[in-house]
Backbone as JSON, one array per atom type, in Angstrom:
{
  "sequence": "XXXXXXXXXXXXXXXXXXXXXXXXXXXXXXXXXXXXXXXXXXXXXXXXXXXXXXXXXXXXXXXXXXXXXXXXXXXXXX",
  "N": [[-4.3, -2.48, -14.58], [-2.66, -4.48, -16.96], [-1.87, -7.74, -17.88], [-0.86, -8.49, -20.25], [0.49, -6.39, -21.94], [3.18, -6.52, -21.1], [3.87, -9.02, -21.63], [3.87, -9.2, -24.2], [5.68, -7.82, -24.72], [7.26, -9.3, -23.97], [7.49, -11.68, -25.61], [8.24, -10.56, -27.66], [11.08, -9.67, -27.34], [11.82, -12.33, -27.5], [11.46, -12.81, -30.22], [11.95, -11.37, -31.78], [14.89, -9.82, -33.17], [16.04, -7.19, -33.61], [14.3, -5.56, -32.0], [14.84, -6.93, -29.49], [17.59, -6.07, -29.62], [16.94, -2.71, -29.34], [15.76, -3.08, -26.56], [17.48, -3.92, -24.8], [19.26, -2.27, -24.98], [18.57, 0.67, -25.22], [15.91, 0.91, -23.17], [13.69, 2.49, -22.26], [13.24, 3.83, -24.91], [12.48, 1.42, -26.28], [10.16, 0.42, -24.7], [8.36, 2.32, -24.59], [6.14, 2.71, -26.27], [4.05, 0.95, -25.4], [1.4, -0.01, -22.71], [2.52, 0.36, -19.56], [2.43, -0.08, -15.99], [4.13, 1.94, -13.45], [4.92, 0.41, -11.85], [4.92, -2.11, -13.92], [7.09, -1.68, -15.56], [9.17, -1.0, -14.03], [9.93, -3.29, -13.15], [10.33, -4.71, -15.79], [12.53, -3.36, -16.6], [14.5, -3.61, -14.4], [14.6, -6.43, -14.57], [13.36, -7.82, -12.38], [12.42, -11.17, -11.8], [10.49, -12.3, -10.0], [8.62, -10.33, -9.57], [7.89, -10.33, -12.15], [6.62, -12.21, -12.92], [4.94, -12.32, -10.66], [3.16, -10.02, -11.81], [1.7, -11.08, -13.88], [3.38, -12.4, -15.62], [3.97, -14.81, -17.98], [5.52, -17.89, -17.37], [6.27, -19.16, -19.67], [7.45, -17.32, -21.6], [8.75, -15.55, -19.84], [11.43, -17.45, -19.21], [12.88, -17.55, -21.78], [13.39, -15.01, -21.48], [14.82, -13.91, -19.46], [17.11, -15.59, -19.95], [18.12, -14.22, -22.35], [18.39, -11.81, -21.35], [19.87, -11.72, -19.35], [22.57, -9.98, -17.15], [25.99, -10.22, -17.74], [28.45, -11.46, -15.9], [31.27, -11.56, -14.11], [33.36, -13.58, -12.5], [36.19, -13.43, -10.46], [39.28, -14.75, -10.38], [40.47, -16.37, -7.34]],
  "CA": [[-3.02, -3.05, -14.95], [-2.8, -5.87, -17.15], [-0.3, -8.47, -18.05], [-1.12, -8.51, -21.72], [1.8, -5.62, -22.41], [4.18, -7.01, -20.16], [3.81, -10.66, -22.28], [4.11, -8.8, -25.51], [7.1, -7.35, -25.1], [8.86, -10.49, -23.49], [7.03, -12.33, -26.75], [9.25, -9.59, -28.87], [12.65, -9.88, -27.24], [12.61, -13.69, -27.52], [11.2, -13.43, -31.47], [12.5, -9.93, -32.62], [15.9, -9.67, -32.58], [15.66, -5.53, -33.06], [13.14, -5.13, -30.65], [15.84, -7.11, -28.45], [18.75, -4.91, -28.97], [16.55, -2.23, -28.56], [15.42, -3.25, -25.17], [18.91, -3.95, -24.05], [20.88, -0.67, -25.37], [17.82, 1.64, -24.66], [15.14, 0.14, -22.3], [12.72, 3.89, -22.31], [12.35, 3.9, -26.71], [11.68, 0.35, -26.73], [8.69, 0.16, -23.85], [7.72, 3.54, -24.73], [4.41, 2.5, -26.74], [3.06, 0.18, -24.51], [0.47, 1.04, -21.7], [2.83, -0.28, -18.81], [2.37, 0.73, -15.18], [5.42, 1.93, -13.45], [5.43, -1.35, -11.3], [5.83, -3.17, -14.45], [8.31, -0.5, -15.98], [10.63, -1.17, -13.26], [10.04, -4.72, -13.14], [11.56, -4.89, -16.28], [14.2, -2.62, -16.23], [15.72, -4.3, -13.61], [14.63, -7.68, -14.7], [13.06, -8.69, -11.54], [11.7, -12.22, -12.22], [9.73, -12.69, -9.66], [7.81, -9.44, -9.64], [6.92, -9.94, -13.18], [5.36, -13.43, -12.4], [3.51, -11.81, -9.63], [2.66, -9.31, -12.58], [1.29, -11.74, -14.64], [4.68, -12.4, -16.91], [3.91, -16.5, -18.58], [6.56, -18.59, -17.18], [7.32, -19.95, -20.77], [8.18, -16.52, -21.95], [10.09, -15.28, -18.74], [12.24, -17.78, -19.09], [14.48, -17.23, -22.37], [13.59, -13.65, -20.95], [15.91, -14.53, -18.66], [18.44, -16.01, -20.58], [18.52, -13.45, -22.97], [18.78, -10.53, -20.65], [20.94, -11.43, -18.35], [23.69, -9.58, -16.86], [27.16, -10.99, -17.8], [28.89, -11.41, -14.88], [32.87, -11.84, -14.15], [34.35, -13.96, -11.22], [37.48, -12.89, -9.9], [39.86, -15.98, -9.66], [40.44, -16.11, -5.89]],
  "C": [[-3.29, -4.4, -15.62], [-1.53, -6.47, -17.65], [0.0, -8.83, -20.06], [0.36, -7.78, -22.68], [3.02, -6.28, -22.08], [4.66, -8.29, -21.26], [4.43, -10.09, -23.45], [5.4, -8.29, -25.8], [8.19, -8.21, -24.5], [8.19, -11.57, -24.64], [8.39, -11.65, -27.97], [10.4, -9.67, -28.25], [12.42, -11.01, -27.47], [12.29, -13.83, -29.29], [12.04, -12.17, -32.39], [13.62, -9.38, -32.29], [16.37, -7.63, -32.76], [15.55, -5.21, -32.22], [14.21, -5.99, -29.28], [16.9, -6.32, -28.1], [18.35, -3.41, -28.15], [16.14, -1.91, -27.24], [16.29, -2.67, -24.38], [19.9, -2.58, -23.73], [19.66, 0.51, -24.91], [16.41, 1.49, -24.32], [13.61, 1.34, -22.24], [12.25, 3.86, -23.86], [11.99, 2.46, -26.59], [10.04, 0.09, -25.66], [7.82, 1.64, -24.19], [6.06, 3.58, -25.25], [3.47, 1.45, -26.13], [2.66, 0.55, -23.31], [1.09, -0.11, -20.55], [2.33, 0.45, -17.56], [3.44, 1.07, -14.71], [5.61, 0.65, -12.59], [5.93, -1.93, -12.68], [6.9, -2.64, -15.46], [9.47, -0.87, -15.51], [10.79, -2.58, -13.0], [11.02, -5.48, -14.3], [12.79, -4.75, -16.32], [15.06, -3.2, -15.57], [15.46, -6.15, -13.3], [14.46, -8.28, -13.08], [12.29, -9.78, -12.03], [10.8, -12.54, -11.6], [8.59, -11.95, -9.7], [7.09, -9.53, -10.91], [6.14, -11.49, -13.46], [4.5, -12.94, -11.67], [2.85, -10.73, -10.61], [1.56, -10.02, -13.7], [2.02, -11.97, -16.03], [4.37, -13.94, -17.12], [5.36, -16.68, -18.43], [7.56, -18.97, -18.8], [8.05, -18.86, -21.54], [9.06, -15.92, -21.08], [11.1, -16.09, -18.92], [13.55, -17.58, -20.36], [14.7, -15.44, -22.09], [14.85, -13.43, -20.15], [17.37, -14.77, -18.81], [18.8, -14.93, -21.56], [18.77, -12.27, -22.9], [19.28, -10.18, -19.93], [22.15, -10.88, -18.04], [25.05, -10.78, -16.83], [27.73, -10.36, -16.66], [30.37, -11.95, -14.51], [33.34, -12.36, -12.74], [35.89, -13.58, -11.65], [38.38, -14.56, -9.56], [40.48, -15.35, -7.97], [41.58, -16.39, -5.64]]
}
């Protein structure tokens, strides 16, 4: 397993805005050519952050990873 893929494709959502929608709208064609394992398959997918630090994900790219893949989220006025 290495972290090399993992990097590359959080290098390409923050520079390639394609390769971003792609991600987003269909998460299987865009990782499809890279040699992931399924740990870091599902790490993305469901955007765990910490798992893909413990994967070897570079902090400076996780982070607009982050911002740019996050689930929009709706409070309820109370």
């Amino acid at each position: 397993m290495t972290s090399y893929s993992v990097n590359k494709i959080l290098f390409r959502i923050k520079k390639d805005r394609n390769f971003r929608k792609l991600f987003l709208e269909n998460f299987q064609d865009a990782v499809k050519d890279f040699p992931l394992s399924s740990e870091e398959k599902g790490a993305l997918e469901s955007r765990d952050y910490d798992k893909l630090l413990e994967l070897g994900a570079k902090a400076m790219l996780l982070l607009p990873f982050a911002g740019i893949t996050r689930k929009k989220r709706s409070f309820a006025a109370g």
